[in-house]
PAVOKE-865934 format. One record per residue: x, y, z of N, C-alpha, C, CB in turn. Coordinates in Angstrom, 2 decimals. Glycine has a CB too. Layout:
N
<node <X,Y,Z>,<X,Y,Z>,<X,Y,Z>,<X,Y,Z>>,
...
END
This chain:
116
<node <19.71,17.47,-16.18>,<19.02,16.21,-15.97>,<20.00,15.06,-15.78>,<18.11,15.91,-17.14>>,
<node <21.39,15.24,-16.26>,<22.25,14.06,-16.19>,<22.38,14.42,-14.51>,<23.83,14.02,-17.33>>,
<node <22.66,15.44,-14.05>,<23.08,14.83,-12.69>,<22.11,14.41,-11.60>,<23.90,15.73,-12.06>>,
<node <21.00,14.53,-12.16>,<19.39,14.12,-11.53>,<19.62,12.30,-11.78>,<17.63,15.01,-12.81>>,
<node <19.81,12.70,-12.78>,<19.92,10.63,-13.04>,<20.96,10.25,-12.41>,<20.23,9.85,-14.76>>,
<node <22.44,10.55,-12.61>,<23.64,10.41,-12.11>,<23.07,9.79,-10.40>,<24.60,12.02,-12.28>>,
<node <22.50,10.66,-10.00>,<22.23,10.70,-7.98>,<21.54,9.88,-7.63>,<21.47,11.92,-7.17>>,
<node <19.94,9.97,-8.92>,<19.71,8.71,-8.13>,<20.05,7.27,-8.75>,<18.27,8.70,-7.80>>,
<node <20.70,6.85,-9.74>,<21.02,6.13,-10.21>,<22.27,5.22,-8.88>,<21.33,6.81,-11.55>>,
<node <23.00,6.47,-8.13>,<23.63,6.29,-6.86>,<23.02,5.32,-6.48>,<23.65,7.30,-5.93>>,
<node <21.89,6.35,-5.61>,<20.96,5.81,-4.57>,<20.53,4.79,-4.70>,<20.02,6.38,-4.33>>,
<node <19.58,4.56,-5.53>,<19.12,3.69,-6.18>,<19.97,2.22,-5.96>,<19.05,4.26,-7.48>>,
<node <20.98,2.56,-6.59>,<22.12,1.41,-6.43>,<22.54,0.72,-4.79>,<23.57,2.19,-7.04>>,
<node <22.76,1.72,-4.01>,<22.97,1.78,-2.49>,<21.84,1.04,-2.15>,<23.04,3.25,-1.76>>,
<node <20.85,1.57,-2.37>,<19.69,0.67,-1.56>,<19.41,-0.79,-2.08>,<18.22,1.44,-1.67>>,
<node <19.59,-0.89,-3.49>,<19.57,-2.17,-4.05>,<20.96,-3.41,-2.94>,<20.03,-1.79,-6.01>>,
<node <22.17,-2.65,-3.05>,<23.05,-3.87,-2.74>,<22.88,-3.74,-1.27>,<24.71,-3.85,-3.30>>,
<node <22.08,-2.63,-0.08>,<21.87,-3.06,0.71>,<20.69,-3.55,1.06>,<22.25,-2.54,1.20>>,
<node <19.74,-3.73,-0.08>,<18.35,-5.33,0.23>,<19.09,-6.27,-0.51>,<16.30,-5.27,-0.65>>,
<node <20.14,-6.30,-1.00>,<20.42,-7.47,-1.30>,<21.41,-8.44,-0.20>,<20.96,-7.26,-2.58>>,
<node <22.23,-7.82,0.53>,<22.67,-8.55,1.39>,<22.01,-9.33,1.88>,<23.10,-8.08,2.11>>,
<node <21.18,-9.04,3.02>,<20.26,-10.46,3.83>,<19.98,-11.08,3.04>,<18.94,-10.38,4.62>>,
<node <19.36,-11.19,1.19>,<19.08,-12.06,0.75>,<20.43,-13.26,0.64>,<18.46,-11.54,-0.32>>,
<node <21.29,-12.75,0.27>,<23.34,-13.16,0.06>,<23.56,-14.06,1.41>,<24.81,-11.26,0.23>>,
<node <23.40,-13.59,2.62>,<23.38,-14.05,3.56>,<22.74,-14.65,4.60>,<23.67,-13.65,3.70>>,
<node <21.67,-15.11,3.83>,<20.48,-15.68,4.69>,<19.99,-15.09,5.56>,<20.65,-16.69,5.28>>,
<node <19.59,-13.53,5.80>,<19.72,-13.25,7.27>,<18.03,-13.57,7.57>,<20.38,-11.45,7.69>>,
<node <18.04,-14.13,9.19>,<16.91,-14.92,9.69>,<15.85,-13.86,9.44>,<17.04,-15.47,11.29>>,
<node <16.17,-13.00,9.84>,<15.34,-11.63,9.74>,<13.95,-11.36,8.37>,<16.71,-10.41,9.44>>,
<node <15.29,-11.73,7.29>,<14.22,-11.38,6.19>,<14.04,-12.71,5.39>,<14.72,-10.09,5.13>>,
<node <14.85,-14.03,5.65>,<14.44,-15.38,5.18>,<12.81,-16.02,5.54>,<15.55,-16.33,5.85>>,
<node <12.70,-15.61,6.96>,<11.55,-16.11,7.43>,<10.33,-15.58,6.63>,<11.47,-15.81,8.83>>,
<node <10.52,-14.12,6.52>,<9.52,-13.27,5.88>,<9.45,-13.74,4.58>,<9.81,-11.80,5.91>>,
<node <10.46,-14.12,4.06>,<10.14,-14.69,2.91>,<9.81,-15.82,2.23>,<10.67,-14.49,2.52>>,
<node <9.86,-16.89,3.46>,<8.99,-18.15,3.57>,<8.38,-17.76,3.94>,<9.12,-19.23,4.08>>,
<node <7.37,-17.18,4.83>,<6.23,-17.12,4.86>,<5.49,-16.61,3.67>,<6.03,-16.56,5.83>>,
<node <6.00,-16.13,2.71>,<5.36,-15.73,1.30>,<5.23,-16.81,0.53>,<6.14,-14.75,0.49>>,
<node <6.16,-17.64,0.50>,<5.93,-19.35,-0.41>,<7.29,-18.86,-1.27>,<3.94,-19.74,-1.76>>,
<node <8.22,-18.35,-0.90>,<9.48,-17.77,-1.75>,<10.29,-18.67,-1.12>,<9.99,-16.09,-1.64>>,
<node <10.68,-20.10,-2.26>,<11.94,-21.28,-1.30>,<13.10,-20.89,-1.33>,<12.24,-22.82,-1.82>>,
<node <13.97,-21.54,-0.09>,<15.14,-21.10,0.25>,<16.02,-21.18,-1.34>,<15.73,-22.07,1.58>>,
<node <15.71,-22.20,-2.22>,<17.07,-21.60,-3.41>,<16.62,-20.47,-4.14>,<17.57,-22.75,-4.76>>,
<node <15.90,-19.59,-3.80>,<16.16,-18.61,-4.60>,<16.89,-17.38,-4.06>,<15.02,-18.30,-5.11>>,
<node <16.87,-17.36,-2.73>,<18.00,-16.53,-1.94>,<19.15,-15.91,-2.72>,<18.69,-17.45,-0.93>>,
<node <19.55,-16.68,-2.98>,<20.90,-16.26,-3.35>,<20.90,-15.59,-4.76>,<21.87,-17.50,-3.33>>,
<node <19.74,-16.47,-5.88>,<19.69,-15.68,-6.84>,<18.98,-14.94,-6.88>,<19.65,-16.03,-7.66>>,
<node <17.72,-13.90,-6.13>,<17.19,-13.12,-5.96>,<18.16,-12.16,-5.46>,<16.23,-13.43,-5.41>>,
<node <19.22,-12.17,-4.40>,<20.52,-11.05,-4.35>,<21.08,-10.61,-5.46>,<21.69,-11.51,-3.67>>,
<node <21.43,-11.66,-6.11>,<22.43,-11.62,-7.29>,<21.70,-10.50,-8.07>,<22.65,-13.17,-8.21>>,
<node <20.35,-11.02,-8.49>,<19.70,-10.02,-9.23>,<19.80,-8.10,-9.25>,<18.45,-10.45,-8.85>>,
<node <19.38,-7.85,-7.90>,<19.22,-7.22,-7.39>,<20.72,-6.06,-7.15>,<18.58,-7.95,-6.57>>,
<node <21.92,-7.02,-7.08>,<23.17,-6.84,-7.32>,<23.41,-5.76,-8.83>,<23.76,-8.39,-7.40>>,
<node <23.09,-7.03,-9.57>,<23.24,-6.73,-11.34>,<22.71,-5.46,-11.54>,<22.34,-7.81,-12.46>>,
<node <21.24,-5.08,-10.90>,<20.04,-4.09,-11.37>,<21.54,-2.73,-11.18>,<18.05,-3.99,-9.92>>,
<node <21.78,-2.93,-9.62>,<22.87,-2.09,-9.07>,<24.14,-1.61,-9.98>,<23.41,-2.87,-7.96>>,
<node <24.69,-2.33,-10.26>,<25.71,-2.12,-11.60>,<25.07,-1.56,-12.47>,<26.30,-3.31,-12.31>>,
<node <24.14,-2.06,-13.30>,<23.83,-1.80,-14.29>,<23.14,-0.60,-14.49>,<23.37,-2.67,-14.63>>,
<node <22.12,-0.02,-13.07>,<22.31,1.50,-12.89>,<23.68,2.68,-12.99>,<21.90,1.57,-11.66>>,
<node <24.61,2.21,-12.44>,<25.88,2.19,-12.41>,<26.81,2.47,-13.76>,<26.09,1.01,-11.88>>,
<node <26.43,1.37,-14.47>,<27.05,1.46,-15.87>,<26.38,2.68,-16.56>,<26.81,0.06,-16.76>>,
<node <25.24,3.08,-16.33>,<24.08,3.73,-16.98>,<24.42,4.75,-17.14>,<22.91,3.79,-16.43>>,
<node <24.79,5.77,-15.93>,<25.69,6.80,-15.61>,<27.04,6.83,-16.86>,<26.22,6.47,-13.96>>,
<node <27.40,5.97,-17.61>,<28.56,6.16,-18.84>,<27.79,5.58,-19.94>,<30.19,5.29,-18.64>>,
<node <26.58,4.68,-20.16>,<26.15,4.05,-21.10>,<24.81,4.16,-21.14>,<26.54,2.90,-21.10>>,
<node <24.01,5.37,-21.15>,<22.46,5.33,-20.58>,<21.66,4.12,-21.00>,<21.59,6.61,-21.09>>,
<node <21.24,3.53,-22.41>,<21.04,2.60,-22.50>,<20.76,1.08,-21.81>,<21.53,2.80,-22.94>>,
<node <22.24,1.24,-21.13>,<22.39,0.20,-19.79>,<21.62,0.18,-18.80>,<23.49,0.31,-19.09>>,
<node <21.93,1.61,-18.59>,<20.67,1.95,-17.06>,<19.45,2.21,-17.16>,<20.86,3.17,-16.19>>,
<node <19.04,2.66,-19.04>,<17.70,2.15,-18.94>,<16.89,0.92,-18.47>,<17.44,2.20,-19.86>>,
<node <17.87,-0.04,-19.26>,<17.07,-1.41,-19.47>,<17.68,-1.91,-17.44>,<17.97,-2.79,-21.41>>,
<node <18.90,-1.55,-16.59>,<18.71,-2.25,-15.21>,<17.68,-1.37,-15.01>,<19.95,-2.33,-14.02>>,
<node <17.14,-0.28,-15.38>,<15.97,0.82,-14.19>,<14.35,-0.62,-14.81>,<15.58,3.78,-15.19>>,
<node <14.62,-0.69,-15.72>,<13.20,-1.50,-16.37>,<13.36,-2.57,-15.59>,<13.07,-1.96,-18.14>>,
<node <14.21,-3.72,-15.02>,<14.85,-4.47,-14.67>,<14.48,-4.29,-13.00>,<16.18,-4.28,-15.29>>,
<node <14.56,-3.48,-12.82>,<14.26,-3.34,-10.94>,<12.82,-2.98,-10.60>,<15.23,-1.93,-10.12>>,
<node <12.44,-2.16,-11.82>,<10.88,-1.96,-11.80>,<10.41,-2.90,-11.37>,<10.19,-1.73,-12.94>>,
<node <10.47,-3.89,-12.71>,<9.91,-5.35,-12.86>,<9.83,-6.29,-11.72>,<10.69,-6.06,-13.80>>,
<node <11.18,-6.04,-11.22>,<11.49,-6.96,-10.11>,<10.80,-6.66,-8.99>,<12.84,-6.98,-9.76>>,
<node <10.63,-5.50,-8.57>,<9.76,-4.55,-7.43>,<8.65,-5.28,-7.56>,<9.45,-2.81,-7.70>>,
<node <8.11,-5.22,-8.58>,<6.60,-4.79,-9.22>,<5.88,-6.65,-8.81>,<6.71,-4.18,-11.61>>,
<node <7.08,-7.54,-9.16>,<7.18,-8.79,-8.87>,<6.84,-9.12,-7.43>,<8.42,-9.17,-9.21>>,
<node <7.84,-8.63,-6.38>,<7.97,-8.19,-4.68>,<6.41,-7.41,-4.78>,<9.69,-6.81,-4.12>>,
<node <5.81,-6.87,-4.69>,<4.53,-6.21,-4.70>,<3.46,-7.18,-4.78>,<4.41,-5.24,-5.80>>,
<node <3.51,-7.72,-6.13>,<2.54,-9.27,-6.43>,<2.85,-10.08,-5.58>,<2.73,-10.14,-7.79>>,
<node <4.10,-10.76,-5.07>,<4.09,-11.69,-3.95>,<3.46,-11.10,-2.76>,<5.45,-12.12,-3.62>>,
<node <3.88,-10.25,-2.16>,<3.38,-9.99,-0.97>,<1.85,-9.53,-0.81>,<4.22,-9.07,-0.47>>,
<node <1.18,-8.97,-2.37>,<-0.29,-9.36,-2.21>,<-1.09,-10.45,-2.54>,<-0.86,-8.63,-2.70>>,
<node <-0.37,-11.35,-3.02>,<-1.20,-12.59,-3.17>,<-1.10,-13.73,-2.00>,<-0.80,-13.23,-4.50>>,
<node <-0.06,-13.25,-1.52>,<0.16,-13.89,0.34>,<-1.03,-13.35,1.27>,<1.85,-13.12,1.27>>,
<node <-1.00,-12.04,0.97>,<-2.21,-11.24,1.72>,<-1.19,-10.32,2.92>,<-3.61,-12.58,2.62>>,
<node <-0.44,-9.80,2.37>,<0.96,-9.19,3.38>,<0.69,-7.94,2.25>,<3.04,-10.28,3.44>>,
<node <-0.59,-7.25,2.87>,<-0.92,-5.73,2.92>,<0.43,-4.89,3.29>,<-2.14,-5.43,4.10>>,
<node <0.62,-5.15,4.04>,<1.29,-4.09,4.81>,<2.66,-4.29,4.57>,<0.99,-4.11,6.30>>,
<node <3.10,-5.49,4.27>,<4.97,-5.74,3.72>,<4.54,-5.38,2.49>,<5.99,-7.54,3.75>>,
<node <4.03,-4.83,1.41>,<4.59,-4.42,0.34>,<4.47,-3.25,0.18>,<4.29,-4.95,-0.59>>,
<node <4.30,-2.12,0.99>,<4.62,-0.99,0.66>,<6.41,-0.84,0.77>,<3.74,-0.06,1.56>>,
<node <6.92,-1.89,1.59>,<8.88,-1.00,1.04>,<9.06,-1.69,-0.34>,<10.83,-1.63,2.37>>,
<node <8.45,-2.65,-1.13>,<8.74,-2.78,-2.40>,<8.34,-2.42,-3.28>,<8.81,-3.49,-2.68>>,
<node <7.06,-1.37,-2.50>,<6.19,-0.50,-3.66>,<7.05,1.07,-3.66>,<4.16,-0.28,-3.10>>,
<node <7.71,1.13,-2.18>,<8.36,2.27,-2.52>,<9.58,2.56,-3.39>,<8.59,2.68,-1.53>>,
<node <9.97,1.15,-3.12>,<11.60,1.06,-4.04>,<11.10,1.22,-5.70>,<12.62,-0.93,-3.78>>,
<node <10.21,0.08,-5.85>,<9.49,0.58,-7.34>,<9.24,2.06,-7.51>,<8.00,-0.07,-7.54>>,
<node <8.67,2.62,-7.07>,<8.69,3.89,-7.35>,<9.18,4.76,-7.62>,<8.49,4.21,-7.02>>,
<node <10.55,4.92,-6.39>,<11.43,5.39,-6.77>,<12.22,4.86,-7.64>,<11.86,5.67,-6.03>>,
<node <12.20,3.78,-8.15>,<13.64,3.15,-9.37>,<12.56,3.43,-10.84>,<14.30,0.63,-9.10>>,
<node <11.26,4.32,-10.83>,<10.92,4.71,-11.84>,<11.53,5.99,-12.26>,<9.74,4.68,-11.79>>,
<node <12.04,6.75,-11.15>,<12.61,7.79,-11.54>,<14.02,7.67,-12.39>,<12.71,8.48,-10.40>>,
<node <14.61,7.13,-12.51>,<15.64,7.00,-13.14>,<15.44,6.40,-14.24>,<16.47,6.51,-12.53>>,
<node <14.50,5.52,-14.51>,<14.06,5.25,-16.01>,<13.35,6.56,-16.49>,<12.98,3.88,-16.16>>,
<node <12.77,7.50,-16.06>,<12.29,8.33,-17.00>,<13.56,9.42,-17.08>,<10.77,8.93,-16.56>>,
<node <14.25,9.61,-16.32>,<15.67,10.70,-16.33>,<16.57,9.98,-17.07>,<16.46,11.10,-14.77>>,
<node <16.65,9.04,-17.42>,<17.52,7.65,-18.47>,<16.84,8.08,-19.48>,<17.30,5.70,-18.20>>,
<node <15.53,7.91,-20.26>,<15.23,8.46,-21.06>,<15.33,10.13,-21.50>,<14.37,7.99,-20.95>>,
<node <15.04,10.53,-20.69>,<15.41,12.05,-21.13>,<16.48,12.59,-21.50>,<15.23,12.82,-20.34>>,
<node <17.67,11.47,-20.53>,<19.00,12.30,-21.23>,<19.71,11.11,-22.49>,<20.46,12.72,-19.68>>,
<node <18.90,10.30,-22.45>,<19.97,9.77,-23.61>,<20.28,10.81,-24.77>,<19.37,8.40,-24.38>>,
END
């Protein structure tokens, strides 16, 4: 089970610091999308950051499970957050990639628990 967590704790991580870039870098692409949700431009940067941390802290998890419990609870949350915005906008259809990332970043909280 550690190397079940170990992999996706990876992955997991990979995909986090690459949705976090465009947030880091304003890219037009996914800024717009996210004004159109009512999400203002200063949170850009600290919505990356976040998303960054979750990444490490999966990361750390892999030597400190503990750690990567509480970033896997941590990205849930944050997902789960991305999910509520984009349905209370009425953006059906943009929150299934933050319902999928939630999903999958549940797997590593329950493989975090199992192997502590």
């Amino acid at each position: 089970m550690f190397i079940a967590y170990a992999v996706l704790a990876v992955v997991l991580s990979l995909v986090l610091i690459f949705s976090a870039r465009p947030d880091i870098t304003r890219d037009p692409k996914i800024t717009e999308g996210l004004k159109v949700l009512g999400v203002p431009d200063s949170w850009f940067l600290p919505l990356g950051l976040v998303k960054i941390a979750g990444a490490l802290g999966l990361l750390a998890g892999i030597a400190y499970r503990p750690l990567g419990i509480a970033a896997a609870i941590g990205v849930v949350l944050y997902f789960l957050g991305a999910v509520i915005t984009h349905l209370r906008a009425g953006d059906k259809k943009g929150s299934s990639t933050p319902a999928a990332i939630m999903l999958f970043s549940v797997a590593p909280l329950v493989l975090g628990f199992a192997t502590v």
